[in-house]
SEGU-494211 format. One record per residue (C-alpha): x, y, z; residue in one letter; residue number from 1. Coordinates in steps of 0.02 Angstrom, whole numbers, plus 50000, padded with zeros to 5 digits. Each point is the difference from the previous one (the first is absolute). Last residue first. Example, Ala and Ser with C-alpha at 12.3 -4.5 7.8 and 13.67 -1.06 7.14 Angstrom:
<sites>
+-------+-------+-------+-----+-----+
:    c1 :    c2 :    c3 : res :   n :
+-------+-------+-------+-----+-----+
: 50684 : 49947 : 50357 :   S :   2 :
: 49931 : 49828 : 50033 :   A :   1 :
+-------+-------+-------+-----+-----+
</sites>
This chain:
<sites>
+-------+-------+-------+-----+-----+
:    c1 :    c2 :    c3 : res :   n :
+-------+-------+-------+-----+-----+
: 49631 : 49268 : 50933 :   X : 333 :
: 50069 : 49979 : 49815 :   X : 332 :
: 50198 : 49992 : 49980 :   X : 331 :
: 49987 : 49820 : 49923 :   X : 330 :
: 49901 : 50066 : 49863 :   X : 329 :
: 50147 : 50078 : 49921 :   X : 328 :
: 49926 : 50116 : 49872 :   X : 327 :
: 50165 : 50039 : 49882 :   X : 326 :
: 50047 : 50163 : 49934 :   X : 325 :
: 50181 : 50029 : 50108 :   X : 324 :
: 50043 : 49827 : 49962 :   X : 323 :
: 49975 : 49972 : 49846 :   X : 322 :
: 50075 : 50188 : 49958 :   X : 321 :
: 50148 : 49958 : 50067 :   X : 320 :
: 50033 : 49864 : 49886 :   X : 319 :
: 49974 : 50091 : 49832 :   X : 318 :
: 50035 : 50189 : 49987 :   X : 317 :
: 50111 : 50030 : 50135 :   X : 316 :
: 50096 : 49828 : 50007 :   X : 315 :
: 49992 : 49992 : 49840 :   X : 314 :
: 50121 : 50183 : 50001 :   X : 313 :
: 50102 : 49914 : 50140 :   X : 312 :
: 50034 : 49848 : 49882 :   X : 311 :
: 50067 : 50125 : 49877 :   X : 310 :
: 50126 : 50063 : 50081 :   X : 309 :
: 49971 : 50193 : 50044 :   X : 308 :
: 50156 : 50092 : 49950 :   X : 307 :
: 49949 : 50170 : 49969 :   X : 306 :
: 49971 : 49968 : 49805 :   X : 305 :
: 49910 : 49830 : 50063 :   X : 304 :
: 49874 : 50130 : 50091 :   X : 303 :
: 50010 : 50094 : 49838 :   X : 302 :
: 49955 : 49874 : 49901 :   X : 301 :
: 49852 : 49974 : 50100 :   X : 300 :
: 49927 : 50176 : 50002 :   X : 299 :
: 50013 : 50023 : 49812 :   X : 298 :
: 49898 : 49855 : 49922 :   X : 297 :
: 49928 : 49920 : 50161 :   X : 296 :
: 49921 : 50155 : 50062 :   X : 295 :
: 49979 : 50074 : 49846 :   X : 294 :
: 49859 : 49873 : 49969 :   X : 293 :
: 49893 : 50113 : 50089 :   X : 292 :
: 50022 : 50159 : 49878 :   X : 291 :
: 50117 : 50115 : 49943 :   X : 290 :
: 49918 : 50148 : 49908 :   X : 289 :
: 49955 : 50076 : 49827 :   X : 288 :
: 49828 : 50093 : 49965 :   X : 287 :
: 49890 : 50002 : 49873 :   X : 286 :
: 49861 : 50009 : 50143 :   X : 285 :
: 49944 : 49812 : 49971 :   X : 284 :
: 50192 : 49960 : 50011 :   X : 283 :
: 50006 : 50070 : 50163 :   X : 282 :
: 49896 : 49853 : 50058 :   X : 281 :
: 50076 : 49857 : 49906 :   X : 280 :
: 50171 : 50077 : 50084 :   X : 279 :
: 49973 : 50006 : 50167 :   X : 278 :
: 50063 : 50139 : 50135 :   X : 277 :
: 49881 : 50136 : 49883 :   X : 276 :
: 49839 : 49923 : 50097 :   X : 275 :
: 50040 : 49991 : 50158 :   X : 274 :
: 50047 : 49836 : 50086 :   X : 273 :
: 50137 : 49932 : 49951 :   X : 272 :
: 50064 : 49933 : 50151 :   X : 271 :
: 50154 : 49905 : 49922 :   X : 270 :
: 50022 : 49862 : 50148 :   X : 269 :
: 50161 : 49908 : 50057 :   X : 268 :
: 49983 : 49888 : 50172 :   X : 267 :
: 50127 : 49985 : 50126 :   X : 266 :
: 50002 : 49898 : 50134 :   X : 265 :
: 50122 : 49836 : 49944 :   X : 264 :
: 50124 : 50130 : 49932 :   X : 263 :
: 50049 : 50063 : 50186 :   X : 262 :
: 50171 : 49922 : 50034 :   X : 261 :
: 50109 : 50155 : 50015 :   X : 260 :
: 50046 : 50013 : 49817 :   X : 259 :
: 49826 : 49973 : 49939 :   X : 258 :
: 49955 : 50169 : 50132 :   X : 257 :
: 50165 : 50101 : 49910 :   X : 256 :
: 49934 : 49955 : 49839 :   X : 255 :
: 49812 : 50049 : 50032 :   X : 254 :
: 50097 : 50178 : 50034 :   X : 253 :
: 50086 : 50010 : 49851 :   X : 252 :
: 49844 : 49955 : 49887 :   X : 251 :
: 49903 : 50124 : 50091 :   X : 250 :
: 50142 : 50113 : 49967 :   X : 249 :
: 50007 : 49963 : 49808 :   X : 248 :
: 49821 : 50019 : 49977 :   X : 247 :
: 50014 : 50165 : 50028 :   X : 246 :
: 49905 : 50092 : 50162 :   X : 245 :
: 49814 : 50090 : 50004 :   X : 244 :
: 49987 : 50073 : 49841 :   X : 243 :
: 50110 : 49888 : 49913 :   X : 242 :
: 49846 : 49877 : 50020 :   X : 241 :
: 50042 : 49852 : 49879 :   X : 240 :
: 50019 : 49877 : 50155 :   X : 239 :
: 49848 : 49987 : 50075 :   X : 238 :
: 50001 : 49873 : 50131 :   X : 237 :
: 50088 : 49909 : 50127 :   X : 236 :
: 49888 : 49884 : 50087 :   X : 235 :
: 50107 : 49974 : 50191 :   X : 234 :
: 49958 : 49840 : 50077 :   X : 233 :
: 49991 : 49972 : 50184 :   X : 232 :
: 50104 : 49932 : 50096 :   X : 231 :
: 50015 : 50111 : 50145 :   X : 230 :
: 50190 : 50006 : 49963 :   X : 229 :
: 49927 : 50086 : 49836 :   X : 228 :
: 49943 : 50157 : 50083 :   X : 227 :
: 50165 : 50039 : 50064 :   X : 226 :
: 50092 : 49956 : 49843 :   X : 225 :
: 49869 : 50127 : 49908 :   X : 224 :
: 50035 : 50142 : 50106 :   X : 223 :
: 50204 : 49978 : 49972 :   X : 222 :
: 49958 : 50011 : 49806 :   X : 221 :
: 49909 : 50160 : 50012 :   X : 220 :
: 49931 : 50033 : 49845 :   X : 219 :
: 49838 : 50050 : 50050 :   X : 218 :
: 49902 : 49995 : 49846 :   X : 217 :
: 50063 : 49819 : 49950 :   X : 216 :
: 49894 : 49973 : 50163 :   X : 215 :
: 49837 : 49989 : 49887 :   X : 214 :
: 49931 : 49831 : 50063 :   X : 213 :
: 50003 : 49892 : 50156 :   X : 212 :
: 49955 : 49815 : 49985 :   X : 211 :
: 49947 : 49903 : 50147 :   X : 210 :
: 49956 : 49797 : 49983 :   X : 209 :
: 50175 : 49969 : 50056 :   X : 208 :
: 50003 : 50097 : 50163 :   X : 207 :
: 49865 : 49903 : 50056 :   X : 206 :
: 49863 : 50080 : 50074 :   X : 205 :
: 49946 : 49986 : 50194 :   X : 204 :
: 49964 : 50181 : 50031 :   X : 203 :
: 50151 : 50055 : 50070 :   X : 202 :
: 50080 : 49958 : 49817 :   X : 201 :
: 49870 : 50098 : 49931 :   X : 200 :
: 50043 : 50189 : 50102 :   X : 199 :
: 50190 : 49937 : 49960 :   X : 198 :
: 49977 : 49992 : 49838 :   X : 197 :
: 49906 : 50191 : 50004 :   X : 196 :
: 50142 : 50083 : 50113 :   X : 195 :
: 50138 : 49952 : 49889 :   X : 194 :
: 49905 : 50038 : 49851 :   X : 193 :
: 49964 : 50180 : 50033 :   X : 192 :
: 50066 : 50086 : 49879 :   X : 191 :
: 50017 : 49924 : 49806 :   X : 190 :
: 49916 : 50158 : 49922 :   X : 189 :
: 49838 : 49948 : 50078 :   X : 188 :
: 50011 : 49819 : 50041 :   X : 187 :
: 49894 : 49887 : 49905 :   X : 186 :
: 49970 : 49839 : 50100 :   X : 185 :
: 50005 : 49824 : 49928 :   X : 184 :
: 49917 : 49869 : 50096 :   X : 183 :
: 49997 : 49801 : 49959 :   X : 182 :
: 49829 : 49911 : 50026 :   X : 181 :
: 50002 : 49855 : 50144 :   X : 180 :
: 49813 : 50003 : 50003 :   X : 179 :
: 49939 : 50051 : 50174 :   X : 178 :
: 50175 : 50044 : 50057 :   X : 177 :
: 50020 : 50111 : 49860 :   X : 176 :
: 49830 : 50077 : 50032 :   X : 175 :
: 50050 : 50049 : 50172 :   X : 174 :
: 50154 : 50076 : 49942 :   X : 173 :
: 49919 : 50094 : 49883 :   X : 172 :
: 49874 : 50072 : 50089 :   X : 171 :
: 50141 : 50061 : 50160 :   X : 170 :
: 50080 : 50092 : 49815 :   X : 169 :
: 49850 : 50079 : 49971 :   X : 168 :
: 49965 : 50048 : 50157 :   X : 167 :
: 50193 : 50087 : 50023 :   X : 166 :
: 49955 : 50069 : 49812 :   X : 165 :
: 49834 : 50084 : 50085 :   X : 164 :
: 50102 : 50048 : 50124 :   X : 163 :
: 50126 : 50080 : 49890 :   X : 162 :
: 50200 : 49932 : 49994 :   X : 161 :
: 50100 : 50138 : 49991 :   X : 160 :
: 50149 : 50056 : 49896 :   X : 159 :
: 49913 : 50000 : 49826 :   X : 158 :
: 49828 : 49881 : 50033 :   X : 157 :
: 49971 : 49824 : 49996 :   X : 156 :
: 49925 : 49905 : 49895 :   X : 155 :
: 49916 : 49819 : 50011 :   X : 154 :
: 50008 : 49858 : 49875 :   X : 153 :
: 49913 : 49815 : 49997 :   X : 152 :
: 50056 : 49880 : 49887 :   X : 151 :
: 49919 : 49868 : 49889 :   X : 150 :
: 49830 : 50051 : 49963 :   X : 149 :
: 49885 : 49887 : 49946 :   X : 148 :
: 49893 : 49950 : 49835 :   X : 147 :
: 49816 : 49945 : 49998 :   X : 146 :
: 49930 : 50176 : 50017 :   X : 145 :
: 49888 : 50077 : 50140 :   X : 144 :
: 49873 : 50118 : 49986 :   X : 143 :
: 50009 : 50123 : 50151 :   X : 142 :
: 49863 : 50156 : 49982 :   X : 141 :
: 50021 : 50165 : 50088 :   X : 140 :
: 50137 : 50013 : 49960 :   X : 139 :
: 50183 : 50060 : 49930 :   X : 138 :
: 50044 : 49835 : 50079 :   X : 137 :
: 50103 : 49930 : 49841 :   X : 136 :
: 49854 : 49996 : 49901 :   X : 135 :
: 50033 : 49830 : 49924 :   X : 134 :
: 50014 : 49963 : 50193 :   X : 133 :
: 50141 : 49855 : 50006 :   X : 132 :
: 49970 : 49837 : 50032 :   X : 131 :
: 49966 : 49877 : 50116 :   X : 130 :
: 50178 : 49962 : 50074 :   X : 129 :
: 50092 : 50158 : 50010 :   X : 128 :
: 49878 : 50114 : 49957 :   X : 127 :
: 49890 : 49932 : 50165 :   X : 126 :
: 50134 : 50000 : 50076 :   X : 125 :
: 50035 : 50183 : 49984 :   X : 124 :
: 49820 : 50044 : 50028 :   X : 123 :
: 49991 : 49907 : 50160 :   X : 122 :
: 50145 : 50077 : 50062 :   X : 121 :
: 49890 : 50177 : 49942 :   X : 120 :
: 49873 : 49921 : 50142 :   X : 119 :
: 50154 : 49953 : 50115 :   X : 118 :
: 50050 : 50180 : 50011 :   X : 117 :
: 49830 : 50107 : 50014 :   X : 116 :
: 49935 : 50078 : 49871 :   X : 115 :
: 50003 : 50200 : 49997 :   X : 114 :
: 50185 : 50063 : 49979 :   X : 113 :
: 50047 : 49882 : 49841 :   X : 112 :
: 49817 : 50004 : 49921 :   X : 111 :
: 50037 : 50192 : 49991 :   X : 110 :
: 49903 : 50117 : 50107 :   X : 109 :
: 50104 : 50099 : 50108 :   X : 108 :
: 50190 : 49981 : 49961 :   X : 107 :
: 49960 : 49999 : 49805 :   X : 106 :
: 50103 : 49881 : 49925 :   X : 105 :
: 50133 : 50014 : 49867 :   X : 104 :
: 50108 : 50089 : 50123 :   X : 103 :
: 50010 : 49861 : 50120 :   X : 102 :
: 50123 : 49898 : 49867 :   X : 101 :
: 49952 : 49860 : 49909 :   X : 100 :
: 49874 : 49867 : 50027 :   X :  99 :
: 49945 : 49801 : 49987 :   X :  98 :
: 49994 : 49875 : 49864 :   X :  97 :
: 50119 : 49978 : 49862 :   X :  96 :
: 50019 : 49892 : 49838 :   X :  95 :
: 50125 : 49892 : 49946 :   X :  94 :
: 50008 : 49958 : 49815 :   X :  93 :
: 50103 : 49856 : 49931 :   X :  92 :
: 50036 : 49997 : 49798 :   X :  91 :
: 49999 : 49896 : 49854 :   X :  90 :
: 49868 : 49864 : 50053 :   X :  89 :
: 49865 : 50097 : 50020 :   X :  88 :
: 50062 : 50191 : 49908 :   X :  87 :
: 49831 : 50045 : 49942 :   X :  86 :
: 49911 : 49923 : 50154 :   X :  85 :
: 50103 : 50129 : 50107 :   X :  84 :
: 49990 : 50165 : 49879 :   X :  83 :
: 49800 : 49968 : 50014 :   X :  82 :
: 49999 : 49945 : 50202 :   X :  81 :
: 50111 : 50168 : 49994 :   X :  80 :
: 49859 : 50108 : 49927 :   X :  79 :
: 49854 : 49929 : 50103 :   X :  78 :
: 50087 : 50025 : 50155 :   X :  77 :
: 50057 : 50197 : 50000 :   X :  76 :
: 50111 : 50031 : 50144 :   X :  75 :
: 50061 : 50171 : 50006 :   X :  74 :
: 49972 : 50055 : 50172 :   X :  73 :
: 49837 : 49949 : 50044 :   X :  72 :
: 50038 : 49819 : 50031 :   X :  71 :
: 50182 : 49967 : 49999 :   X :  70 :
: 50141 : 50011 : 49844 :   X :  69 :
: 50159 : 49913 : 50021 :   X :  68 :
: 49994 : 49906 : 49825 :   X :  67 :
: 50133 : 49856 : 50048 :   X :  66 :
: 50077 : 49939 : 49848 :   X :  65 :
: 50054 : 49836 : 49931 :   X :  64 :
: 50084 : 49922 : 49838 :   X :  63 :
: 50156 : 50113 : 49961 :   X :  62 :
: 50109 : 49951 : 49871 :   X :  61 :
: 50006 : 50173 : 49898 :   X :  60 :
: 49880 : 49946 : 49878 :   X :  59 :
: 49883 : 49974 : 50159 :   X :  58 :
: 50038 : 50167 : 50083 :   X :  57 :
: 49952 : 50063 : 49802 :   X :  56 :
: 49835 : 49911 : 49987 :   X :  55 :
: 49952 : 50083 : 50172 :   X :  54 :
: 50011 : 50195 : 49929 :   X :  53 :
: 49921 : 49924 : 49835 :   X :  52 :
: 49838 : 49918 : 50109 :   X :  51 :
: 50012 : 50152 : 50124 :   X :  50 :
: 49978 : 50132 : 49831 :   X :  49 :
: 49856 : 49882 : 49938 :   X :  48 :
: 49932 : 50013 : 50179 :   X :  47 :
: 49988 : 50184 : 49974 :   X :  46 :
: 49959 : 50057 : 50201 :   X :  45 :
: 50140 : 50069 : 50055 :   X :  44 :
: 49963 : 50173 : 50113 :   X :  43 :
: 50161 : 50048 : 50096 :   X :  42 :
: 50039 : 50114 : 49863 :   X :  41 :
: 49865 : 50129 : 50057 :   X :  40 :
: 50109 : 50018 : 50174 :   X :  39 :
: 49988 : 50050 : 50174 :   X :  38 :
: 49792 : 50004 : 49997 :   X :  37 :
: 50023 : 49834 : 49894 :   X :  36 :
: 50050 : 49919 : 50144 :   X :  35 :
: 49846 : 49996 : 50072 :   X :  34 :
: 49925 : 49880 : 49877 :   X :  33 :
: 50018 : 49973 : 49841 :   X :  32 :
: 49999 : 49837 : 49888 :   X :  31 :
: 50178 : 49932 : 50014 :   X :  30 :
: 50039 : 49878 : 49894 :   X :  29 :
: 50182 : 49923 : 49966 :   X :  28 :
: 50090 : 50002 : 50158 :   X :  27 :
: 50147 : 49966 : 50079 :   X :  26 :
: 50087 : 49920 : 50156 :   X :  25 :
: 50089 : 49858 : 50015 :   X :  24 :
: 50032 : 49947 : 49840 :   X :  23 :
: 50059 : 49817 : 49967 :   X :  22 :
: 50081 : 49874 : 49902 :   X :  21 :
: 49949 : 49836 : 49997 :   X :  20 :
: 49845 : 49972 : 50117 :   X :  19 :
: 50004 : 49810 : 49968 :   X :  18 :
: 50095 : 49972 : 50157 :   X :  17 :
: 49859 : 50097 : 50115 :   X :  16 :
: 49876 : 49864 : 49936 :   X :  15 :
: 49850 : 50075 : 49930 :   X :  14 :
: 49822 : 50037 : 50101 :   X :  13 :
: 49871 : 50066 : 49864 :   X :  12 :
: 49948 : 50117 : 49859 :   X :  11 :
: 50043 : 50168 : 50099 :   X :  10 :
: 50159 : 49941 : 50085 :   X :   9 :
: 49993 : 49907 : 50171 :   X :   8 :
: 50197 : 49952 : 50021 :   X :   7 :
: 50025 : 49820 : 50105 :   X :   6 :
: 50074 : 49920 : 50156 :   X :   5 :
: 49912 : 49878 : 50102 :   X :   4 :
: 49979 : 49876 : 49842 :   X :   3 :
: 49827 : 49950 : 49954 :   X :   2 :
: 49961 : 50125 : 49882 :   X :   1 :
+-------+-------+-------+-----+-----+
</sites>
């Protein structure tokens, strides 16, 4: 596109106004990996299952999702670019280059710990604006796609920040300023993110293009004022998980940050992403669940239910979004 500011989904560069309504952060395949040594339901790889899961967002009003799954952690490129070209036209997909947390990589040998910095750089922009690996770098042999990825994620880990996540993170950066690509950390139980917006903002990255994911599961409502005066933009995510807090106090919470003048950075995500959190999925086991659409089914009217206006609530999952997401090519060195 021609403009300075655009989204890079799967099937092409969009307009950040035609995004509609968005998810942050979710998934809808994820083939393996090392996550699957914490879990078995972390493996999603029925892309019938993703097409129903993603039908549903859509019958629900939503139009675009971020899939926030890297190379060799989930990502599986031949089954989204199939869910993708199913949906042209109906839906958005984002996908994701990059890494998660240092655990998923082995501190000796991994790709992560052996190549040098501006060599994996090279691998991020290369994802970014060649294509992506259909292999997602499991190696030894790159074959490249005709479709891009559109953000770049790192992870960091619970209450520290790892120096392979610390490289990770000094990768990102340099990638962003390469390409202008928006970055969305993971942070472990929502610790750490403080310390980890601050590590990019010394880097040269603007506060706008970072995204910072999973803090619902801190609840500290004090912790997340003092990360937003950086100006970054909080992706609140996972309602539906009792387990860690009720949906009611994450509600209560982004209520007290709208009524201090922080609506335009936040971002609302559902984070599905194990196998009994979506509904199409669980279904396949005769089983009954909420899914990804619950998100703007249950989770919204209960932000209006705590007095969120509704121009806050588009703010969230419409106009911030078009900013947070976009490429702005002016920002390249």
């Amino acid at each position: 596109m021609k403009n300075n500011k655009f989204v890079r989904t799967v099937l092409g560069d969009i307009d950040p106004q035609t995004m509609g309504i968005v998810d942050c952060h979710d998934h809808l395949i994820k083939n393996g990996g090392p996550e699957m040594q914490e879990h078995i339901d972390f493996l999603m790889i029925d892309t019938l299952a993703a097409s129903e899961e993603l039908q549903s967002f859509l019958d629900a009003g939503g139009k675009t999702m971020v899939t926030m799954d890297p190379p060799n952690v989930g990502r599986d490129v031949p089954r989204m670019l199939e869910i993708a070209k199913k949906f042209a036209g109906k839906a958005h997909l984002i996908m994701t280059t990059g890494f998660h947390k240092a655990k998923f990589y082995d501190k000796y040998s991994s790709w992560l710990k052996t190549v040098e910095e501006d060599k994996i750089v090279a691998m991020m922009v290369a994802e970014i604006e060649e294509g992506m690996d259909v292999h997602s770098y499991n190696g030894p042999v790159i074959e490249r796609v005709p479709h891009q990825a559109g953000i770049i994620k790192c992870g960091t880990s619970y209450g520290v920040i790892d120096p392979l996540e610390l490289k990770e993170l000094r990768i990102a950066a340099k990638t962003y300023h390469q390409t202008g690509v928006p970055i969305l950390i993971h942070t472990q139980l929502g610790t750490m993110g403080y310390e980890v917006a601050s590590i990019l903002l010394s880097q040269g990255v603007d506060p706008h293009n970072i995204i910072l994911s999973h803090l619902n599961k801190n609840p500290d409502k004090y912790y997340y004022e003092k990360i937003l005066q950086l100006g970054v933009f909080i992706a609140f995510d996972g309602p539906d998980r009792v387990k860690y807090y009720p949906d009611s106090l994450l509600a209560e919470n982004i209520k007290w940050l709208c009524d201090r003048g922080y609506q335009h950075q936040i971002l609302l995500a559902m984070d599905a992403g194990r196998f009994y959190y979506q509904t199409a999925y669980s279904a396949t086991k005769g089983t009954v669940s909420n899914g990804i659409a619950y998100l703007l089914t249950n989770f919204v009217p209960l932000l209006k239910q705590v007095g969120i206006t509704q121009a806050m609530i588009d703010d969230m999952l419409i106009n911030n979004p078009q900013v947070a997401l976009s490429f702005d090519v002016t920002k390249r060195k």
